[in-house]
C-alpha positions in Angstrom: 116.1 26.1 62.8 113.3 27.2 60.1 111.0 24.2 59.5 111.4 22.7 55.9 109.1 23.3 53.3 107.1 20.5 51.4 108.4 18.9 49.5 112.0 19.3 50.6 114.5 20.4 48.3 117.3 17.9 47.6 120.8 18.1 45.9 122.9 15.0 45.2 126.6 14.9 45.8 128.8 12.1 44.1 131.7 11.9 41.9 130.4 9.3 39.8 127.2 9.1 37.7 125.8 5.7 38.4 125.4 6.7 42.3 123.8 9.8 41.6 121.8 8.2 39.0 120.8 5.6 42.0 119.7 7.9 44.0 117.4 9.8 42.2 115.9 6.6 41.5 115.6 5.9 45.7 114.2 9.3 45.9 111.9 9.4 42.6 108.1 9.5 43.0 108.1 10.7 46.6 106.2 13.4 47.0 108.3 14.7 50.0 111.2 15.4 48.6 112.6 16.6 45.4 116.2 16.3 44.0 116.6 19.8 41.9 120.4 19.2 41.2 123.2 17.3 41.2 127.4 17.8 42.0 130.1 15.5 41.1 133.0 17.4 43.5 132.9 19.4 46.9 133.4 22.8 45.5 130.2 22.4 43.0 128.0 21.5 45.8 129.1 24.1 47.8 128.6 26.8 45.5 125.2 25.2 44.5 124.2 25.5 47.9 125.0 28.7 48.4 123.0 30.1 45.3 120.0 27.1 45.7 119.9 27.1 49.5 118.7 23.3 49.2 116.6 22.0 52.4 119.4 18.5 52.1 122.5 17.9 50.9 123.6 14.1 50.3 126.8 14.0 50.5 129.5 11.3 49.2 132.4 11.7 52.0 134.8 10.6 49.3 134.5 13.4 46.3 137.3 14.9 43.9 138.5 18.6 45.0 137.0 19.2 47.8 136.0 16.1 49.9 132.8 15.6 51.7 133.7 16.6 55.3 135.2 19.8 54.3 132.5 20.9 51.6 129.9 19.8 54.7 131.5 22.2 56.7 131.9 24.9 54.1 127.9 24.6 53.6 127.1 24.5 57.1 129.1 27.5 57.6 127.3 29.7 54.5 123.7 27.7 54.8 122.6 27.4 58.2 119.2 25.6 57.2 120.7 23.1 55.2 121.0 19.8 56.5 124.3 17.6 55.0 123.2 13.5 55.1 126.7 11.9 54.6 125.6 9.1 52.4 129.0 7.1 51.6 130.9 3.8 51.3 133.0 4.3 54.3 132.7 2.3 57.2 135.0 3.2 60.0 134.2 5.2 63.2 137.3 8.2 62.3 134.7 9.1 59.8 132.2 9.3 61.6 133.7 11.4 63.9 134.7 13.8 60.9 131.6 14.0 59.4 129.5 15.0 62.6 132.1 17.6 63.7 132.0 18.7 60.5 128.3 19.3 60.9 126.9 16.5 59.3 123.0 15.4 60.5 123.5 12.3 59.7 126.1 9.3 58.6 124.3 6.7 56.4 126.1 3.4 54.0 125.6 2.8 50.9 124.4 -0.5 52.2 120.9 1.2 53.5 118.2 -0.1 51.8 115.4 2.0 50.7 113.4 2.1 53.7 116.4 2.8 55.9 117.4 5.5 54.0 114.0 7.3 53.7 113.2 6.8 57.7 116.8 8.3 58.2 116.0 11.3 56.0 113.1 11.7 57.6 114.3 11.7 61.4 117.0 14.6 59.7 114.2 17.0 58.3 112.5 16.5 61.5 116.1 18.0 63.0 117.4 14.7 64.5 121.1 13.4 64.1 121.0 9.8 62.8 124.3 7.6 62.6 124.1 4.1 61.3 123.4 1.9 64.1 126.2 -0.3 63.5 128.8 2.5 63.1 127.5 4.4 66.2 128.0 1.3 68.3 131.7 0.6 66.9 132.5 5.2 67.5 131.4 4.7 70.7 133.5 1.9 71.4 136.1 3.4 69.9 136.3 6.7 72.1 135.7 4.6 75.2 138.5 2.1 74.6 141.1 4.4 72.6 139.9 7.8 73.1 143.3 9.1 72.2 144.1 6.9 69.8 147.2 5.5 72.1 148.3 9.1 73.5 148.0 10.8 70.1 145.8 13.6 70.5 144.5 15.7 67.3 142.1 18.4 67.2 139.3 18.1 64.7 140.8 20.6 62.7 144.5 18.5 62.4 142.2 15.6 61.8 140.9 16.5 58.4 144.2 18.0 57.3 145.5 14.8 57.7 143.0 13.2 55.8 143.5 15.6 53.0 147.2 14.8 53.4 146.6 11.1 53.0 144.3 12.3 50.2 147.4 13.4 48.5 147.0 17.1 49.1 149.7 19.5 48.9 149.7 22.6 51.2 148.2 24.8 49.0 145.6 22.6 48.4 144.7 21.9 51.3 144.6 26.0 52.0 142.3 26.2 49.6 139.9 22.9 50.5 139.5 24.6 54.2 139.4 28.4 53.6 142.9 29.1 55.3 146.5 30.2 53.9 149.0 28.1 52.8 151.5 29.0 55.6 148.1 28.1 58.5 148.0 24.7 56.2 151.6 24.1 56.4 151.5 24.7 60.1 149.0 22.5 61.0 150.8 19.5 58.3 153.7 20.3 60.4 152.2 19.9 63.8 150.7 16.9 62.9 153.9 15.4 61.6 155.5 16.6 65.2 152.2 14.8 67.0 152.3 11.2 65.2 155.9 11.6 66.0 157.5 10.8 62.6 159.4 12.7 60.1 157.6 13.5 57.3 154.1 13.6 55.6 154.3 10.1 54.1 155.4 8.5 57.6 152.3 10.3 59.0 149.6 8.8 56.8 151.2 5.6 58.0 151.3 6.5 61.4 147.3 7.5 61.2 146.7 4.3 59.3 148.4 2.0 61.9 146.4 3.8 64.9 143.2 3.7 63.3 142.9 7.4 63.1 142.3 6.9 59.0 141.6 3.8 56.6 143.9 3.6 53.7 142.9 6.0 50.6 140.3 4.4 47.8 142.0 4.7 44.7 140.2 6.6 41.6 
């Protein structure tokens, strides 16, 4: 891991202007770190990281397109020295556990204030993972008391199809948002769907919803 040049390079991932607007106001007159751009979907921040090579990447988990877990791993994947700070409204442990197997350094709310957030970006540029205190106590909970989520196992993989699924995704869609062929998407849709033991993809989202596994979809 190359250390990180001062200041640090930032780029702001959200859908919607007021966030991004906020955070360029958290971030403004620090002399440590400098946003340079801003994306409103997954697919833009990924190809802005791959011709900007950003130092950070905060990252909105819920983003049009491409959503925050996959583009995190996409820029993990092409940008090695980039660290992704999910920076989100979501509040449950499943995506927590998305967002650090996706590569994440670190899983922050919304709710942060200032001070959190800048210690916590911090603590990532200095190479540490950093979960929300709160959140980490209620993951680690979770995989003690439910680690299966009652006997339904799903790889990390099958996990963020079927978020993508619940997301509304179709197969080719979802071929596209990870990098793999329509038929490998289908396959894994279908495996799922044989897992959660039900009969379609609508029954699964259900399923998920009912175990925990995934929160019911925000609506745009």
């Amino acid at each position: 891991m190359r250390s990180v040049p001062y200041p640090a390079r930032v780029i702001v991932v959200d859908e919607y202007d007021l966030p991004r607007a906020g955070m360029r106001g958290l971030l403004a007159g620090l002399a440590e770190l400098e946003v340079i751009t801003e994306a409103s979907d997954g697919h833009q921040a990924v190809a802005l990281c791959r011709r900007l090579r950003p130092d950070l990447v905060l990252m909105e988990l819920q983003l049009p397109r491409l959503d925050g877990a996959s583009a995190t791993r996409q820029i993990r994947r092409n940008c090695p020295d980039t660290r992704v700070a999910i920076v989100t409204q979501r509040d449950d442990p499943a995506s927590v556990r998305l967002a650090v197997e996706a590569g994440a350094a670190a899983f922050l709310r919304k709710t942060a204030t200032r001070d959190e957030l800048l210690a916590a970006l911090r603590r990532v540029l200095a190479g540490e993972l950093v979960v929300d205190t709160e959140l980490a106590t209620r993951t680690l909970h979770q995989l003690v008391e439910a680690p299966s989520w009652s006997g339904v196992r799903l790889t990390a993989r099958e996990h963020e199809v079927l978020r993508l699924v619940a997301n509304g995704k179709t197969n080719s869609e979802i071929g596209v948002a990870l990098a793999v062929s329509t038929r490998t998407a289908k396959a894994h849709v279908e495996r799922i769907i044989g897992r959660l033991g039900v009969a379609n993809r609508a029954e699964a989202v259900a399923r998920a919803i009912s175990l925990g596994m995934l929160t019911p979809p925000t609506a745009h």
